[in-house]
C-alpha positions as CSV (number, residue, x, y, z in Angstrom):
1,X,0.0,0.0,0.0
2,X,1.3,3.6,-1.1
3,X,1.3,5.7,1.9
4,X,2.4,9.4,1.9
5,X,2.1,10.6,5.3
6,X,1.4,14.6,6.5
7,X,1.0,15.4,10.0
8,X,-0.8,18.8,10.9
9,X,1.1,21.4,12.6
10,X,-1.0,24.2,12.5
11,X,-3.2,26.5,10.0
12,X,-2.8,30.6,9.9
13,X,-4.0,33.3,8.6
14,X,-2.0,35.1,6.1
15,X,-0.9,38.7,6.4
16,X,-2.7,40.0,4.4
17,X,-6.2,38.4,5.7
18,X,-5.1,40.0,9.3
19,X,-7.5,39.0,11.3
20,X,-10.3,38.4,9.8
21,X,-11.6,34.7,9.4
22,X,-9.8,32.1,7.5
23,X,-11.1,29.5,4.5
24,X,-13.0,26.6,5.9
25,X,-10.9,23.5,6.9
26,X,-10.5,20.9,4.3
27,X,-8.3,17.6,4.9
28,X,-5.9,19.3,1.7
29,X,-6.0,22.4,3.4
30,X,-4.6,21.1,7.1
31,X,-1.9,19.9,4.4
32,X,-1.0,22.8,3.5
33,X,-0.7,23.9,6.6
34,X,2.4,21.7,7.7
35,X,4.8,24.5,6.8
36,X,2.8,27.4,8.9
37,X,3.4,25.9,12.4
38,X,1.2,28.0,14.3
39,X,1.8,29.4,17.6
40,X,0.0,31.2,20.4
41,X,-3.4,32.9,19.5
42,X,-3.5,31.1,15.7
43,X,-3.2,28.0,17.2
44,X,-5.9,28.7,19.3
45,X,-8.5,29.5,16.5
46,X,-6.6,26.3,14.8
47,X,-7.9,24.5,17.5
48,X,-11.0,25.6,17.6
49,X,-11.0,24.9,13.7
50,X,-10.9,21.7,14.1
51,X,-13.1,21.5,16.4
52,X,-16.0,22.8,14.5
53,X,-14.9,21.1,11.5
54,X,-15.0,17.6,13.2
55,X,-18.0,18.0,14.8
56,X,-17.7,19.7,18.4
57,X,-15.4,19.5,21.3
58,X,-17.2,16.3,22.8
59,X,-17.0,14.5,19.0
60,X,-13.0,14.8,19.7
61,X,-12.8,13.7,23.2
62,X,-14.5,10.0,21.9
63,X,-12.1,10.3,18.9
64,X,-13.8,11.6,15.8
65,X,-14.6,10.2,12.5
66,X,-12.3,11.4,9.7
67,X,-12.7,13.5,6.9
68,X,-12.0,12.4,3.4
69,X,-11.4,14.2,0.5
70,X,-10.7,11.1,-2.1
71,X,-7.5,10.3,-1.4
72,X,-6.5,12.5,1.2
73,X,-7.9,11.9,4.9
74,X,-7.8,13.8,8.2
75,X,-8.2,12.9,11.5
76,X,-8.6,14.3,14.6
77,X,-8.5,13.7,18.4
78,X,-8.5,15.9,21.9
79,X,-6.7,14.5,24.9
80,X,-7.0,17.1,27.7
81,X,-3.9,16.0,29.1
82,X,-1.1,15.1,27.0
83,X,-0.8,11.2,27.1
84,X,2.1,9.8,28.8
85,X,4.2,7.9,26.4
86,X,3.5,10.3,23.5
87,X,1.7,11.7,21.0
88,X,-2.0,9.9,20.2
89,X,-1.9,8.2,17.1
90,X,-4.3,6.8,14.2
91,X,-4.0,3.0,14.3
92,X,-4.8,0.5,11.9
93,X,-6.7,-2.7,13.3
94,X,-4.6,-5.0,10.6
95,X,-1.8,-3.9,8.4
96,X,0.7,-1.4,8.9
97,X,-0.8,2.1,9.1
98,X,0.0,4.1,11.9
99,X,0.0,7.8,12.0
100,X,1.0,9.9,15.1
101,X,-1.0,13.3,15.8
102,X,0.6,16.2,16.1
103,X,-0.5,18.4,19.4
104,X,-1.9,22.0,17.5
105,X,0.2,24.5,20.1
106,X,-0.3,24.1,23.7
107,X,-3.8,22.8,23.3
108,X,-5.3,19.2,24.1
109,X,-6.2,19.4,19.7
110,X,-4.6,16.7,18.2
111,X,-4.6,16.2,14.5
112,X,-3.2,14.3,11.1
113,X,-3.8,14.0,7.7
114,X,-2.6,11.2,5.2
115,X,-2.6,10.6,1.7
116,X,-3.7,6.8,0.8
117,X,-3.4,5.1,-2.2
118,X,-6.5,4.6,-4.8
119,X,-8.5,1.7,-3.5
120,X,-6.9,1.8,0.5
121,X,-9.2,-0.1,3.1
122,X,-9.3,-0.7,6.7
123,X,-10.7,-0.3,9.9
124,X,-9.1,1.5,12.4
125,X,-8.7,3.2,15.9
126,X,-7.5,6.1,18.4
127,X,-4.8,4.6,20.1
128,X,-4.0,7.9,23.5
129,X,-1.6,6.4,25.9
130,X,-3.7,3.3,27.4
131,X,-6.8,4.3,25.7
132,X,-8.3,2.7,22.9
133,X,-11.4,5.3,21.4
134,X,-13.1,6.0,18.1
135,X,-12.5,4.1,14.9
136,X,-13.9,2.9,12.3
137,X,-14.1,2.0,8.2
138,X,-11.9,3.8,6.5
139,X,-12.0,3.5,2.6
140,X,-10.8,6.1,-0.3
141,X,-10.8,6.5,-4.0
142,X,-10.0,8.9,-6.6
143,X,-13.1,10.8,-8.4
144,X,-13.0,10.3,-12.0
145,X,-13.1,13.4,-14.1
146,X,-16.9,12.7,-15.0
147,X,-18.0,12.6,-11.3
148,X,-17.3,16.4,-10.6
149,X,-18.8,19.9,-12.4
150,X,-16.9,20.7,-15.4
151,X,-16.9,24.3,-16.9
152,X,-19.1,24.9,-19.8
153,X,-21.2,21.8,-19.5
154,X,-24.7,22.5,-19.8
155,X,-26.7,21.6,-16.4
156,X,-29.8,19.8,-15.8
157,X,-32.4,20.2,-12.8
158,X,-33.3,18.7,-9.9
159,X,-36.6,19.0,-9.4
160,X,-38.7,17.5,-5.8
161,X,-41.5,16.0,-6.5
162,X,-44.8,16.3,-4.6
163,X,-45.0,13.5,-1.6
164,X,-46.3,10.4,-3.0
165,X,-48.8,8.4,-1.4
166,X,-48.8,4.7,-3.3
167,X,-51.3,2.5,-4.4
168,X,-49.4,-0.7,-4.7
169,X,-47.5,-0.1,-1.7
170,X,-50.9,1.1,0.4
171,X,-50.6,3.5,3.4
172,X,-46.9,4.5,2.5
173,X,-45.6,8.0,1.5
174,X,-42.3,9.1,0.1
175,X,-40.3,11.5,-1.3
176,X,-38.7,11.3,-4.4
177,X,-37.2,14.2,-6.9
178,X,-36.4,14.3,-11.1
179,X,-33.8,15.1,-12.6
180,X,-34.3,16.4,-16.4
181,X,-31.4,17.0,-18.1
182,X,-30.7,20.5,-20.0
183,X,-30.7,18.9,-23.6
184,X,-34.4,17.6,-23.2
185,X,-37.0,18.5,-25.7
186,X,-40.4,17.6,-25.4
187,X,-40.0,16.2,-29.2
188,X,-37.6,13.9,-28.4
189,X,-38.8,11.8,-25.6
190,X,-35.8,11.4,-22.9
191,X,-34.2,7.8,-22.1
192,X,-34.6,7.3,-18.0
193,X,-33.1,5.9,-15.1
194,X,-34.3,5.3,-11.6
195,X,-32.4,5.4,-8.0
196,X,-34.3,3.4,-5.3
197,X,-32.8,5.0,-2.1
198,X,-32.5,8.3,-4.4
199,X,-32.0,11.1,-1.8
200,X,-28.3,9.7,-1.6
201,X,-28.3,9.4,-5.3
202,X,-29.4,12.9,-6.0
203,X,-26.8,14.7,-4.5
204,X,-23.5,13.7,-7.2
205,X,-25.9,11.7,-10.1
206,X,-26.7,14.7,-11.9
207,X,-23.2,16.2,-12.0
208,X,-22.0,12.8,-14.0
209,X,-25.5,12.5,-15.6
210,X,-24.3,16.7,-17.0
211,X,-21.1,15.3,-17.9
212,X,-21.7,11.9,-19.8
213,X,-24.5,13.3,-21.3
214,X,-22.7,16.4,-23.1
215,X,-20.2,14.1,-24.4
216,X,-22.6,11.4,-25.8
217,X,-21.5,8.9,-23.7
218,X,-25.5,8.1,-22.7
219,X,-28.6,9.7,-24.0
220,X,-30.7,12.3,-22.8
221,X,-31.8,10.9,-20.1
222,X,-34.0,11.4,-16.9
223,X,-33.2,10.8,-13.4
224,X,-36.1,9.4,-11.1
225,X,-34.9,9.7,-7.6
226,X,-37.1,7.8,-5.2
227,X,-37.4,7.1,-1.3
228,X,-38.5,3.8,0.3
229,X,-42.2,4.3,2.1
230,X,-43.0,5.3,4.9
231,X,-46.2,4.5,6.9
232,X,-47.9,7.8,9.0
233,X,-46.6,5.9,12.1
234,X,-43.0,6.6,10.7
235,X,-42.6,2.9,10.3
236,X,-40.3,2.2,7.6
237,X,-41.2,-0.1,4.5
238,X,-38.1,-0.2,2.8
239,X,-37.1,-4.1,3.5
240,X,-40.6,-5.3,1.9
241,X,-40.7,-2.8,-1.2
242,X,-36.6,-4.0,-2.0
243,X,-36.1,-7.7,-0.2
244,X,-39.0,-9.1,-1.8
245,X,-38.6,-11.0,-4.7
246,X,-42.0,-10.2,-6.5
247,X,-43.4,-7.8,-9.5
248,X,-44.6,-5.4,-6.9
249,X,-41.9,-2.7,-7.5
250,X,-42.0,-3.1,-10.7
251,X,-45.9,-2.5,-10.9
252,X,-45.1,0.5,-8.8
253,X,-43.2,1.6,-10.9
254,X,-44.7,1.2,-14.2
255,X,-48.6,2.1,-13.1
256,X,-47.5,4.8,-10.7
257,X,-44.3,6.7,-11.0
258,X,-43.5,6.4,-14.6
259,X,-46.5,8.2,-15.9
260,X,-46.7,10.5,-13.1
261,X,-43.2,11.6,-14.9
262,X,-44.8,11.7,-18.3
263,X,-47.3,14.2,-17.3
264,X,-44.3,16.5,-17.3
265,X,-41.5,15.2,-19.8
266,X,-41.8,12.6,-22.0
267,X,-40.3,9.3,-21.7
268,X,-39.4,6.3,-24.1
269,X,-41.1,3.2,-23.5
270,X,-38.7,1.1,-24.9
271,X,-36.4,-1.4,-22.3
272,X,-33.6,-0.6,-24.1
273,X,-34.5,3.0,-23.2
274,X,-35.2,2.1,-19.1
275,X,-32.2,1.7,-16.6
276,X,-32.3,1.3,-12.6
277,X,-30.1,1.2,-10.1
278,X,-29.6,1.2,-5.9
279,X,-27.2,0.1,-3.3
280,X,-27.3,-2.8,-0.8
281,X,-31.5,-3.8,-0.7
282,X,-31.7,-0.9,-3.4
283,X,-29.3,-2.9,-5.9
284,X,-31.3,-5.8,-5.8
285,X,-34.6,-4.4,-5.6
286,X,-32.9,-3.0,-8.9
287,X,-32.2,-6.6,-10.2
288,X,-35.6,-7.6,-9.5
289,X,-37.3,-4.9,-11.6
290,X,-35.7,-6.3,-14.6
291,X,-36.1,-9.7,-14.0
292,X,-40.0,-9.4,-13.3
293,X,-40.3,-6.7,-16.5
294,X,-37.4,-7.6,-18.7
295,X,-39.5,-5.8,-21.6
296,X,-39.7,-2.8,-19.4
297,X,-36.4,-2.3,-17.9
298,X,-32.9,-3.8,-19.4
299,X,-30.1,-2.5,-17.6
300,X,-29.0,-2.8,-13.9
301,X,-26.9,-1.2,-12.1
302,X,-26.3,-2.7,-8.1
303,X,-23.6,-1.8,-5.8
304,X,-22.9,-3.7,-2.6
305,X,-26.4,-6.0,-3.9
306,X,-28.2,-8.0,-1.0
307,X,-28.3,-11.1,-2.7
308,X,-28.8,-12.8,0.2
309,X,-31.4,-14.0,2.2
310,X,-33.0,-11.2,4.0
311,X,-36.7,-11.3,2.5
312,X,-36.8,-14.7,4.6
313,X,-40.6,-15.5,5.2
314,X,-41.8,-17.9,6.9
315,X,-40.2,-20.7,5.5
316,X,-36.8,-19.1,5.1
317,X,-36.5,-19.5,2.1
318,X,-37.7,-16.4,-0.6
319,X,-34.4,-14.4,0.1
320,X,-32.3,-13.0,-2.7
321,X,-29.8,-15.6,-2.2
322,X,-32.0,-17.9,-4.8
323,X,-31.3,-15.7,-7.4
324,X,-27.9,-17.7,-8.4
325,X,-29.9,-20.4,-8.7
326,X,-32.5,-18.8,-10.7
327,X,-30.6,-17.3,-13.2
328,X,-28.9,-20.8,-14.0
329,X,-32.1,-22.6,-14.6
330,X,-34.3,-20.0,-16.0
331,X,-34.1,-19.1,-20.1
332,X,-31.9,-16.2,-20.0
333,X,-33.6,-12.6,-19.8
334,X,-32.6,-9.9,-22.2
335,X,-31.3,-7.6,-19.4
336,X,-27.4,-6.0,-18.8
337,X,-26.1,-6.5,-15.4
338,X,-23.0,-4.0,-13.5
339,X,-22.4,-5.4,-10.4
340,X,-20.2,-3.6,-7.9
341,X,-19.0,-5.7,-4.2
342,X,-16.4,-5.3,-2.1
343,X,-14.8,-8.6,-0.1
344,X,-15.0,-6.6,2.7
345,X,-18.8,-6.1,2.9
346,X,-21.4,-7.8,5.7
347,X,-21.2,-10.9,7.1
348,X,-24.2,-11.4,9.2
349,X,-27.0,-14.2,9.5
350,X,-28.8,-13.3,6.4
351,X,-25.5,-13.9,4.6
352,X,-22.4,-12.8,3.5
353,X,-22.9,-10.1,1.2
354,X,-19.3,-10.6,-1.1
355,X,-19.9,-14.0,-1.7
356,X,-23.2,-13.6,-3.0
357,X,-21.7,-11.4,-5.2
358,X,-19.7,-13.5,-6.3
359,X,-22.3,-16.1,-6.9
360,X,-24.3,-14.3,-8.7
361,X,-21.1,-13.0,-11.5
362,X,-20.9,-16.8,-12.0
363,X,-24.5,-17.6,-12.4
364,X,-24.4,-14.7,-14.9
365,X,-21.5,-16.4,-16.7
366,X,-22.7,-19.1,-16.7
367,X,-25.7,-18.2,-18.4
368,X,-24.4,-16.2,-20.7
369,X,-25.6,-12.5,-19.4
370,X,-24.2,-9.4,-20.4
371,X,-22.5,-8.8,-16.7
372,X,-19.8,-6.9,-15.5
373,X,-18.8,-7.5,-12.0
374,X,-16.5,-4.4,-10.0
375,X,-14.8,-6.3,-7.1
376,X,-12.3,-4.3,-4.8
377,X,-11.7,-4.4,-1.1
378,X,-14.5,-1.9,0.2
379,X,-17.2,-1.8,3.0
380,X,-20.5,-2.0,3.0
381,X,-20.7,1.7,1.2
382,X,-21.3,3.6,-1.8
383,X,-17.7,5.1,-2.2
384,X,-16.4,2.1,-4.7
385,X,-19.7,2.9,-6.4
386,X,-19.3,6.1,-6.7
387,X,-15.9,6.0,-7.7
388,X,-16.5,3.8,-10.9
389,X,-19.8,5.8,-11.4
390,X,-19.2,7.5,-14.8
391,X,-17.3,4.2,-16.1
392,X,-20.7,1.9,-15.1
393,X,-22.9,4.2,-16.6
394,X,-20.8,4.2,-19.8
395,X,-21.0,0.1,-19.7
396,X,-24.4,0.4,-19.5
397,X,-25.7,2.5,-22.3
398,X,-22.3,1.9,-24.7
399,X,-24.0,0.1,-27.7
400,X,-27.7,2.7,-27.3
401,X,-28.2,4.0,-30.4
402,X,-26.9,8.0,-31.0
């Protein structure tokens, strides 16, 4: 693992900004601060930097989460009184990361910042003197160029969507938001693609949607950003509407949300025309869509996928894990699968979340899908997803017609 290693010594104000307020804290800016080494009042209002950037004094004292800017990650601790055999340090649980804080003036502040390689995983800890606090996941990748605002680019909108109560999923309300991209005309009906779990998805989808779609590297297409239900007793019905492997989602989809979107902007109707995608349940609610309505929906795009057998019932048996069976034994579906997973996902008594993964890449092979499968070292999280973002969505829609 590549390891380039920064430790924070403090962050001041230049002359010429006197004494008025500084630039918000970012991990790459505590490394540029190495070289300022602040002293006396600035490292006070370093301190106190840090400590509203991480979240409050009493987020410190228990050892707070880091802050990641792709590759470059900042951590942060406050230890009242110095520790007794040194500096606090970041610890890795397994491997050979270990970065020692450096104390921001005469405060009890604490902080580090390192620079990981593309791809870097682990879990990790606080280690002050005898104390053990904090910790975590810990997992980093670089953006590709597609996944952040590029000048000139023309820019769709985000648009929320009036609370919808469902028919197929009765007594449930969610939210759930469009995106229609700037080179939409009502002429030329608009290729679409939804997000189960979309107010994630709705925050850094449109930027590569903008991006992608100026270059030609997808069609126009329209973003439908969707939240699970929710029942008026704030009961959550986002296990049923994703776990269960039925047509229901799909007939939500097709007789509710769909032409609620058409009253608006025009849609094709085609499959070829129809992607969807989520993460974890999301990815293979996802999966499901397009298995139930292959003539509806062809292309799938699941990260972290729970192919495994939560949806139990009450013979323990109607869980996504029987999908790798399924797709062996069933006549193959005209449907395009991107699978992202990470070996370092859940392990839990519904499954282990890698290896059905895994399973389902070989049933997919073995029945001669058109699959991809993106396998790194990751968590249960949407960061390897993101990362490969703009290169998934180029998979998907590289053979639709121009």
């Amino acid at each position: 693992m590549e390891l380039l290693i920064v430790v924070v010594a403090g962050f001041v104000l230049s002359g010429a900004l006197g004494a008025q307020q500084g630039p918000a804290l970012t991990p790459k800016s505590l490394h540029r601060a190495l070289s300022a080494h602040a002293e006396g009042a600035e490292a006070e209002r370093l301190a106190e930097d840090i400590r509203s950037y991480f979240g409050g004094r009493d987020s410190l004292l228990k050892g707070a989460a880091p802050k990641i800017d792709e590759l470059t990650v900042a951590w942060a601790l406050e230890a009242p009184q110095p520790p007794p055999d040194g500096a606090p340090r970041v610890v890795a649980d397994v491997g050979g990361f270990n970065l020692s804080l450096t104390r921001v003036g005469p405060t009890g502040v604490y902080a580090g910042v390192a620079t990981l390689s593309h791809g870097t995983t682990f879990t990790w800890h606080y280690e002050a003197g005898d104390r053990r606090v904090g910790g975590g996941q810990l997992e980093v990748y670089e953006a590709q160029r597609d996944s952040r605002e590029q000048p000139g680019v023309p820019k769709g909108v985000v648009k929320q969507m009036p609370a919808w109560e469902s028919k197929v999923f009765s007594g449930t309300t969610r939210d759930w938001w469009i995106y229609v991209p700037a080179q939409y005309r009502p002429e030329n009906p608009a290729a679409v693609m939804v997000f189960q779990d979309g107010a994630g998805y709705k925050e850094f989808v449109p930027i590569v949607f903008d991006n992608l779609i100026s270059k030609g590297d997808m069609p126009v297409t329209v973003g439908i950003f969707i939240q699970p239900g929710v029942f008026n007793d704030r009961r959550p019905n986002r296990s049923f509407e994703y776990d269960t492997l039925s047509d229901q989602y799909a007939r939500f989809l097709l007789e509710e949300i769909l032409p609620e979107v058409e009253k608006t902007v025009k849609l094709r109707q085609d499959a070829d025309s129809r992607a969807i995608a989520g993460i974890s349940s999301g990815g293979i609610c996802a999966f499901t869509v397009a298995w139930e309505r292959p003539n509806e929906f062809s292309k799938v795009l699941s990260w972290v996928g729970s192919f495994t057998n939560i949806a139990s019932g009450k013979s323990l048996r109607e869980g996504g894990h029987n999908y790798a069976a399924l797709i062996r034994k069933t006549p193959k579906k005209p449907i395009r699968v991107f699978l992202q997973a990470g070996a370092n996902d859940l392990d839990n008594a519904s499954g282990n979340w890698p290896l059905a993964n895994l399973m389902m890449a070989k049933s997919l092979a073995f029945a001669n899908y058109d699959y991809r499968l993106e396998y790194g070292q990751g968590f249960h999280s949407n960061r390897h997803g993101r990362a490969v973002l703009p290169a998934s969505l180029r998979w998907l829609w590289r053979d639709y017609p121009r």
